[in-house]
N, CA, C and O atoms as CSV, one atom per row, in Angstrom:
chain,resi,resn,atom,element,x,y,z
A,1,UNK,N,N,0.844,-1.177,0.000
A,1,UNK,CA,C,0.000,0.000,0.000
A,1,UNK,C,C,0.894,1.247,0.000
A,1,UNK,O,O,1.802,1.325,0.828
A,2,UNK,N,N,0.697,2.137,-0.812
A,2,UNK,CA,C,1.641,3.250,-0.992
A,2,UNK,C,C,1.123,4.190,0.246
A,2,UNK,O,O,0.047,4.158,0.843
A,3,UNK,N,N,2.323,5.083,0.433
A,3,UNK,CA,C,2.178,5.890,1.945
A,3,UNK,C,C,1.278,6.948,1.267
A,3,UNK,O,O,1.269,7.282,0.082
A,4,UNK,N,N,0.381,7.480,2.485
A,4,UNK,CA,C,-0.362,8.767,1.615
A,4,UNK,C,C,0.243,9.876,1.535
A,4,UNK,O,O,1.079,10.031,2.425
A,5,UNK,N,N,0.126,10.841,0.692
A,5,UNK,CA,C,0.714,11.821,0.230
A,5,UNK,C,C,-0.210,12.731,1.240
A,5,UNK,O,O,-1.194,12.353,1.876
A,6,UNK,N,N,0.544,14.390,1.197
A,6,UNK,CA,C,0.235,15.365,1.951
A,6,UNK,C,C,-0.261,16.590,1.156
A,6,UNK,O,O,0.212,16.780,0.035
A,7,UNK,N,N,-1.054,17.315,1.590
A,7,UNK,CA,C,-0.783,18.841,0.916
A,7,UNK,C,C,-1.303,19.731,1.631
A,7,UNK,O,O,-1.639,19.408,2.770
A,8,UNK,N,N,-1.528,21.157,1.155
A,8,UNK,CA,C,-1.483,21.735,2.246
A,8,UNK,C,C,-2.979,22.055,2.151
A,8,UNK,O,O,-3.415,21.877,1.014
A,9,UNK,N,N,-4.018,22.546,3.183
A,9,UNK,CA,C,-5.037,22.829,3.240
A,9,UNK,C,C,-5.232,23.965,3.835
A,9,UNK,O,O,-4.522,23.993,4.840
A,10,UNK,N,N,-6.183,25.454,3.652
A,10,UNK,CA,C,-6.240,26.344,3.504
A,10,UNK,C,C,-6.895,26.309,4.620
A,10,UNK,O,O,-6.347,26.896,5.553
A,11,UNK,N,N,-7.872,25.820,4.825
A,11,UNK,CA,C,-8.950,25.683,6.191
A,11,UNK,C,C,-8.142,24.973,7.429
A,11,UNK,O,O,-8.274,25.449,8.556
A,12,UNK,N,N,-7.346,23.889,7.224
A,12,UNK,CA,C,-6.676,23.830,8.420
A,12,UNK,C,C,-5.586,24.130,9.037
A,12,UNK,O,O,-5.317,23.940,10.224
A,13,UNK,N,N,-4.623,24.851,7.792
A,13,UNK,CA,C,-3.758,25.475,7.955
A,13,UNK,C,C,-2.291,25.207,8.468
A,13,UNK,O,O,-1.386,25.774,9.081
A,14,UNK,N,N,-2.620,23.894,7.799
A,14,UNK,CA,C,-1.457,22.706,7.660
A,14,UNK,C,C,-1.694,21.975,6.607
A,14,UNK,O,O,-2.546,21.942,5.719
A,15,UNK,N,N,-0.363,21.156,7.021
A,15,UNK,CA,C,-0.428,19.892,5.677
A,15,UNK,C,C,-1.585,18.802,6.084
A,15,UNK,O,O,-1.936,18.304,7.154
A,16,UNK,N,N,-1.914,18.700,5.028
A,16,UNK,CA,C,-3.207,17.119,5.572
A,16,UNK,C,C,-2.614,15.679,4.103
A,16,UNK,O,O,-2.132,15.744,2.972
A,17,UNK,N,N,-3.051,14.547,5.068
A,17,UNK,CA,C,-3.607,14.022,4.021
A,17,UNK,C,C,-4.305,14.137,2.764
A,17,UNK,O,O,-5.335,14.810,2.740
A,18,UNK,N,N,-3.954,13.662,1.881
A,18,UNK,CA,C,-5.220,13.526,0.593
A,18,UNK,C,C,-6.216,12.847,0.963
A,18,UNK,O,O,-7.341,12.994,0.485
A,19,UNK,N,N,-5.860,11.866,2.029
A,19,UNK,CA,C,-6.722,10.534,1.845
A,19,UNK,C,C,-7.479,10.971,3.165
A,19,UNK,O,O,-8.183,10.058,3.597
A,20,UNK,N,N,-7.514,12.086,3.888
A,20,UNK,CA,C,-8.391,12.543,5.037
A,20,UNK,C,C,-9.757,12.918,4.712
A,20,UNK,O,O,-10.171,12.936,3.553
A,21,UNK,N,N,-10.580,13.269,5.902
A,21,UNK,CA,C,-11.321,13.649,5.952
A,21,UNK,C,C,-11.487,15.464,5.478
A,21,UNK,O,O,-12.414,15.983,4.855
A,22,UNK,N,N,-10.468,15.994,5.932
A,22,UNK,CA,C,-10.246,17.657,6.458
A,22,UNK,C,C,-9.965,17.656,5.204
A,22,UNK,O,O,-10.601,18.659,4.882
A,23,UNK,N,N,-9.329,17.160,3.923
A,23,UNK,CA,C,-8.735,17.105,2.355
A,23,UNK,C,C,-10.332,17.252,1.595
A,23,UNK,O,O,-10.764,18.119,0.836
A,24,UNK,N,N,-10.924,16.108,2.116
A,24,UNK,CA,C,-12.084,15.983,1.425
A,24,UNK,C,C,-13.230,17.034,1.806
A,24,UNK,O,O,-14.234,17.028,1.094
A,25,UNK,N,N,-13.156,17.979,2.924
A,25,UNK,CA,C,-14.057,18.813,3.293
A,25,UNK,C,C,-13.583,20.380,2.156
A,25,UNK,O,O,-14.335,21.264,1.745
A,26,UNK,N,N,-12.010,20.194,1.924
A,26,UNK,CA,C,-11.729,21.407,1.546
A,26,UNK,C,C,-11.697,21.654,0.058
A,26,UNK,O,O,-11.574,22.722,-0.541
A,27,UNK,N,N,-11.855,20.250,-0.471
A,27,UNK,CA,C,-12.277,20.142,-1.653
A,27,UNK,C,C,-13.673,20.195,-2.232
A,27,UNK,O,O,-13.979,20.413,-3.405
A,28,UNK,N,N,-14.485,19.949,-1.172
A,28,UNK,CA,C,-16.045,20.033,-1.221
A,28,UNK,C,C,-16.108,21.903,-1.418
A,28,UNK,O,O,-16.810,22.451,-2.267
A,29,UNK,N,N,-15.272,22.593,-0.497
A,29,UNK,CA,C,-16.028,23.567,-0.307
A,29,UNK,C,C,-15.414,24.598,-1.259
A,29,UNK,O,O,-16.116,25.470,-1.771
A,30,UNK,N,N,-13.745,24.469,-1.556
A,30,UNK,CA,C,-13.021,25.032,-3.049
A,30,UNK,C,C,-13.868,25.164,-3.998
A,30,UNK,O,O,-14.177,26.221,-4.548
A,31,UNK,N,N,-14.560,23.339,-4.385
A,31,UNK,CA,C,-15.313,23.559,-5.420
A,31,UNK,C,C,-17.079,24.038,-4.885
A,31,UNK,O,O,-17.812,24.544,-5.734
A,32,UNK,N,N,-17.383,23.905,-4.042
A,32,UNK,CA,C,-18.612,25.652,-4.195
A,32,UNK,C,C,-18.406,26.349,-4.081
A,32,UNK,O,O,-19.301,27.159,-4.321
A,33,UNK,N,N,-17.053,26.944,-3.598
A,33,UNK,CA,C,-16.948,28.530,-3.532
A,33,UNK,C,C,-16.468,28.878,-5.379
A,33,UNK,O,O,-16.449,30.077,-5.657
A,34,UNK,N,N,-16.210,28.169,-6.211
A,34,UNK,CA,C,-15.866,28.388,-7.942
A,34,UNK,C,C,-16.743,28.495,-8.206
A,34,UNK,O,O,-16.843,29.366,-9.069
A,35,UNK,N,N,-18.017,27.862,-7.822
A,35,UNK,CA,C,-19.623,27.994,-8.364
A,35,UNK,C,C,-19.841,29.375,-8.727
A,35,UNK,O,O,-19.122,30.150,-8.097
A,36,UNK,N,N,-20.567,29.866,-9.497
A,36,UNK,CA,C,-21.317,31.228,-9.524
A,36,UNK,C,C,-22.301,31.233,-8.587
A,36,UNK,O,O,-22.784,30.137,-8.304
A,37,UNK,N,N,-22.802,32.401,-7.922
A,37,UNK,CA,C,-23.255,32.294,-6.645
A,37,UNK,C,C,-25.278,31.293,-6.560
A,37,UNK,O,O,-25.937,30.568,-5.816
A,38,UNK,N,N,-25.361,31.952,-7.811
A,38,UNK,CA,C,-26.819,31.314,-8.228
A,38,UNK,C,C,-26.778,29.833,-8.298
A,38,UNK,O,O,-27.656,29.131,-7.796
A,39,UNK,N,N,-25.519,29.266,-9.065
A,39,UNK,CA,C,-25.377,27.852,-9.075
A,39,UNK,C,C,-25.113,27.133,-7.831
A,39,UNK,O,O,-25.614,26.039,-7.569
A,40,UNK,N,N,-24.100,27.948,-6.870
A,40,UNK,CA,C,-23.906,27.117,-5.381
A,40,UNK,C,C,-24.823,27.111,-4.673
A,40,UNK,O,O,-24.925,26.265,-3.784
A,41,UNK,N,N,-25.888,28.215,-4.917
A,41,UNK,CA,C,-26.966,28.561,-3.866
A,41,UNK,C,C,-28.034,26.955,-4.127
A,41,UNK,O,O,-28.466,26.278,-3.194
A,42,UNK,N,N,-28.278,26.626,-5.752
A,42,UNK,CA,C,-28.923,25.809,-6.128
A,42,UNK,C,C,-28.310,24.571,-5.774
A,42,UNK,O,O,-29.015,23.562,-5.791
A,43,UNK,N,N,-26.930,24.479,-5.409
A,43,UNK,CA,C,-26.202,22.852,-5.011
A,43,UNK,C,C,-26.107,22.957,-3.704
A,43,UNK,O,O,-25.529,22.044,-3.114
A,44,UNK,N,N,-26.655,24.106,-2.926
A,44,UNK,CA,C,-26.461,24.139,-1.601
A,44,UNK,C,C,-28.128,23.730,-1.168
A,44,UNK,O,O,-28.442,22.855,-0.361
A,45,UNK,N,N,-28.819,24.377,-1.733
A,45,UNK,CA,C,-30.493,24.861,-1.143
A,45,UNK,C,C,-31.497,23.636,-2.245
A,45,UNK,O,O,-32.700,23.479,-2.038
A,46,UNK,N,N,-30.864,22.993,-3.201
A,46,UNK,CA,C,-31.679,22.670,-4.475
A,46,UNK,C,C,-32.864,23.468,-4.565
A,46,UNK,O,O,-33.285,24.381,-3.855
A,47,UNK,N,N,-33.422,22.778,-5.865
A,47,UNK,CA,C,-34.019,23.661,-6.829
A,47,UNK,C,C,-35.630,23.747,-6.722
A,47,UNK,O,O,-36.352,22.863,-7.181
A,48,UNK,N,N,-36.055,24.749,-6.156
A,48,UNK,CA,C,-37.329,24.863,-5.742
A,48,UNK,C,C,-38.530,24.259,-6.534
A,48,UNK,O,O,-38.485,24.596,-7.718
A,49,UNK,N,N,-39.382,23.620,-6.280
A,49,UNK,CA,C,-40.468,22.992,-6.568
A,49,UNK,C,C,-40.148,21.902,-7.854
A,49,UNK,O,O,-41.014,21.739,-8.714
A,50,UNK,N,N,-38.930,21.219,-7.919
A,50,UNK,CA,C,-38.349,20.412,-8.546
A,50,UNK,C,C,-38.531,19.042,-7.699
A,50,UNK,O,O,-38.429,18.869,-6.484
A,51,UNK,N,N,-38.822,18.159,-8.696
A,51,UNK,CA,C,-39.265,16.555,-8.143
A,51,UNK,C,C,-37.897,15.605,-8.456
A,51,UNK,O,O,-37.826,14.426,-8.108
A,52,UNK,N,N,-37.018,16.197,-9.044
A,52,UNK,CA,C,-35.873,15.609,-9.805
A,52,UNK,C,C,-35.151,15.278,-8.413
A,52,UNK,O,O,-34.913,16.043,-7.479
A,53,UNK,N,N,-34.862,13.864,-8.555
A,53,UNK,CA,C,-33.936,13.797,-7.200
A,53,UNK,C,C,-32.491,14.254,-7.095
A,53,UNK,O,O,-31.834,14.296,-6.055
A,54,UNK,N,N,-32.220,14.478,-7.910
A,54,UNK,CA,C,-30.783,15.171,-7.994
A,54,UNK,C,C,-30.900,16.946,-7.762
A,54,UNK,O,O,-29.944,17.687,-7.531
A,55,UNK,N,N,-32.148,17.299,-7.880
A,55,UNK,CA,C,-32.084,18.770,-7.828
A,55,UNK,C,C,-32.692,18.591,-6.129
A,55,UNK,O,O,-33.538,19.435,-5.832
A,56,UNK,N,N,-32.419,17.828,-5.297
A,56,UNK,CA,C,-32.719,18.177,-3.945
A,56,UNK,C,C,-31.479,19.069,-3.375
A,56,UNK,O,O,-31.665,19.908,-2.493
A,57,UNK,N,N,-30.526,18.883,-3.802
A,57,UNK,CA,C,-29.408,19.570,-3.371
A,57,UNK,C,C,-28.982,19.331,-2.214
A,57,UNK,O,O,-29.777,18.536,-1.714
A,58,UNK,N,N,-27.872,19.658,-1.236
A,58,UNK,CA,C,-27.191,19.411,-0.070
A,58,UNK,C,C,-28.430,19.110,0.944
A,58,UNK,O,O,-28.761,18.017,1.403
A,59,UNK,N,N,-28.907,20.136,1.122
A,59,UNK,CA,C,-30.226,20.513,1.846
A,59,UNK,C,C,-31.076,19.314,2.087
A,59,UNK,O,O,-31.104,18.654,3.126
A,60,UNK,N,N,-31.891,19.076,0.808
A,60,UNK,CA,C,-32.220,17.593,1.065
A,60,UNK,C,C,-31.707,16.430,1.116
A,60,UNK,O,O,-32.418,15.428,1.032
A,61,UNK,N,N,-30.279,16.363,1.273
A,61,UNK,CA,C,-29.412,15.038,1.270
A,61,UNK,C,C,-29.114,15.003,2.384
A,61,UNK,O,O,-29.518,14.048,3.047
A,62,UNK,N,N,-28.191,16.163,3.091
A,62,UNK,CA,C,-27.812,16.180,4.419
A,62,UNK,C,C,-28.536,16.911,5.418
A,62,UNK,O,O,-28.537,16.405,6.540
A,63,UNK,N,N,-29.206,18.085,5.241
A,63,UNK,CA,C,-30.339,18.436,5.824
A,63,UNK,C,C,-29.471,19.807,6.473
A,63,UNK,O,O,-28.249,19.871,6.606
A,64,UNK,N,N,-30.486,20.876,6.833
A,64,UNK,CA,C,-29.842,22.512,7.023
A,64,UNK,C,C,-28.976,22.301,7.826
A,64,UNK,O,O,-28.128,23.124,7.481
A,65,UNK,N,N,-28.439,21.596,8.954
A,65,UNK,CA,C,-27.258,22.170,9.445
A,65,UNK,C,C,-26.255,21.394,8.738
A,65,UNK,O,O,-25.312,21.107,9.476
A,66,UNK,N,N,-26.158,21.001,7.665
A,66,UNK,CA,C,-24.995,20.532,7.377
A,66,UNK,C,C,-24.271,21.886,6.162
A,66,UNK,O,O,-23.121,22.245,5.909
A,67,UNK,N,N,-25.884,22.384,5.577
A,67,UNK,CA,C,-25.597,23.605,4.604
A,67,UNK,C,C,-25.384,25.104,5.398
A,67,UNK,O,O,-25.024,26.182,4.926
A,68,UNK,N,N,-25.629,24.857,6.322
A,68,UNK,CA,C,-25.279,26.155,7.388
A,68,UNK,C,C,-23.654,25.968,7.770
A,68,UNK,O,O,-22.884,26.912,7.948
A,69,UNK,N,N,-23.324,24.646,7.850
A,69,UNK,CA,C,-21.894,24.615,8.024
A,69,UNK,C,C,-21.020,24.688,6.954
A,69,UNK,O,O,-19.804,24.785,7.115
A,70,UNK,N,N,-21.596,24.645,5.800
A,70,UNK,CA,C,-21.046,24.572,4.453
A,70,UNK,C,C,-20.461,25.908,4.115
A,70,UNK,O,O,-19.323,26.266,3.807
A,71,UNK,N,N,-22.178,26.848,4.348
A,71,UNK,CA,C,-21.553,27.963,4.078
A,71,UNK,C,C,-20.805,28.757,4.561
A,71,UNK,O,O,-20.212,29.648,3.953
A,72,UNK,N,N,-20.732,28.409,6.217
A,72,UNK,CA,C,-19.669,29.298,7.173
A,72,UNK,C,C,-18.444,29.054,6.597
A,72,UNK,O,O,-17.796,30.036,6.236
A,73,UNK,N,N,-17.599,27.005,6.295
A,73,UNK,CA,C,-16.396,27.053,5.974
A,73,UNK,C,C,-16.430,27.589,4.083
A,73,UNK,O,O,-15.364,27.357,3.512
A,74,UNK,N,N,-17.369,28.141,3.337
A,74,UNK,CA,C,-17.131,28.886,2.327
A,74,UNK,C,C,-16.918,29.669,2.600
A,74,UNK,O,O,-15.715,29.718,2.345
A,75,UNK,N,N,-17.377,31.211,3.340
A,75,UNK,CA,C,-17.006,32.179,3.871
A,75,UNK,C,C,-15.796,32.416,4.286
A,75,UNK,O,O,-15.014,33.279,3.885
A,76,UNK,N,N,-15.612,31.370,5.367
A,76,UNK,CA,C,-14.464,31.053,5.676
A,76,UNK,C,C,-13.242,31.331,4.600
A,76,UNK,O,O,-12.628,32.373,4.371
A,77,UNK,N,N,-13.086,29.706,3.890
A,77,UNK,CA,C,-12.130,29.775,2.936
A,77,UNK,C,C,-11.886,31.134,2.049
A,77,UNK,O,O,-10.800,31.693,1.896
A,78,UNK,N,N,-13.367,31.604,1.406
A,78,UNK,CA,C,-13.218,33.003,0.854
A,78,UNK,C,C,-11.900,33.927,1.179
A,78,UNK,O,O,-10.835,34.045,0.573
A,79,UNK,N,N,-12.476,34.626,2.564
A,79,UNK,CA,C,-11.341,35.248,3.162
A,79,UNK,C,C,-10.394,34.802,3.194
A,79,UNK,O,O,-9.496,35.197,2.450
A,80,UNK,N,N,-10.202,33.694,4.163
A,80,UNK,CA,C,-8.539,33.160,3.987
A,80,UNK,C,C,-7.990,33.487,2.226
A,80,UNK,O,O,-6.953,34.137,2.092
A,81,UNK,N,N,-8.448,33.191,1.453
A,81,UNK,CA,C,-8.080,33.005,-0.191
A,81,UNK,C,C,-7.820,34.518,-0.813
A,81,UNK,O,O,-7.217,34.752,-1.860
A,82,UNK,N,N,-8.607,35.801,0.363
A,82,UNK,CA,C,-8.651,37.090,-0.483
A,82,UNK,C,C,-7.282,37.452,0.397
A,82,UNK,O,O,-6.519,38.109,-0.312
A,83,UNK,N,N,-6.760,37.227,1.690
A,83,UNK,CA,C,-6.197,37.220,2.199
A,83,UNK,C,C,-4.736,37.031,1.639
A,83,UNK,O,O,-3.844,37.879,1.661
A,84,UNK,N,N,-4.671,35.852,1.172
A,84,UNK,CA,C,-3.467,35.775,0.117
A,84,UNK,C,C,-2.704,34.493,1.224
A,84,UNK,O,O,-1.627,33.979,0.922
């Protein structure tokens, strides 16, 4: 089994695993904060009066506090990222 590799993560402000948890949160939230804000809002909140199960969005998969935490570490990352 090959050793896991490291990199650095913006939100924890160290090196992490790839193969972590904290890797996989910061990649979740990199890629909604690239979203245009209308599109993340729709992968965060899904798509109102839509029966499509894929347009339930975060919201209906994991349920509001998981999209309330989503958007704090977007915010989050934001700054850190305007920050430099």
């Amino acid at each position: 089994m090959p050793a896991p590799s490291f990199t650095w993560s913006d939100l924890a402000g160290r090196e992490v695993s790839t193969a972590s948890e904290e890797w996989r949160l910061e990649c979740e939230v990199a890629y909604l904060l690239s979203l245009p804000l209308p599109k993340r809002n729709a992968m965060l909140d899904g798509v109102t009066g839509s029966t499509d199960r894929d347009a339930r969005g975060i919201k209906g998969v994991r349920g509001e506090a998981a999209v309330v935490a989503l958007r704090a570490q977007i915010q989050r990352l934001s700054e850190i990222r305007k920050r430099g």
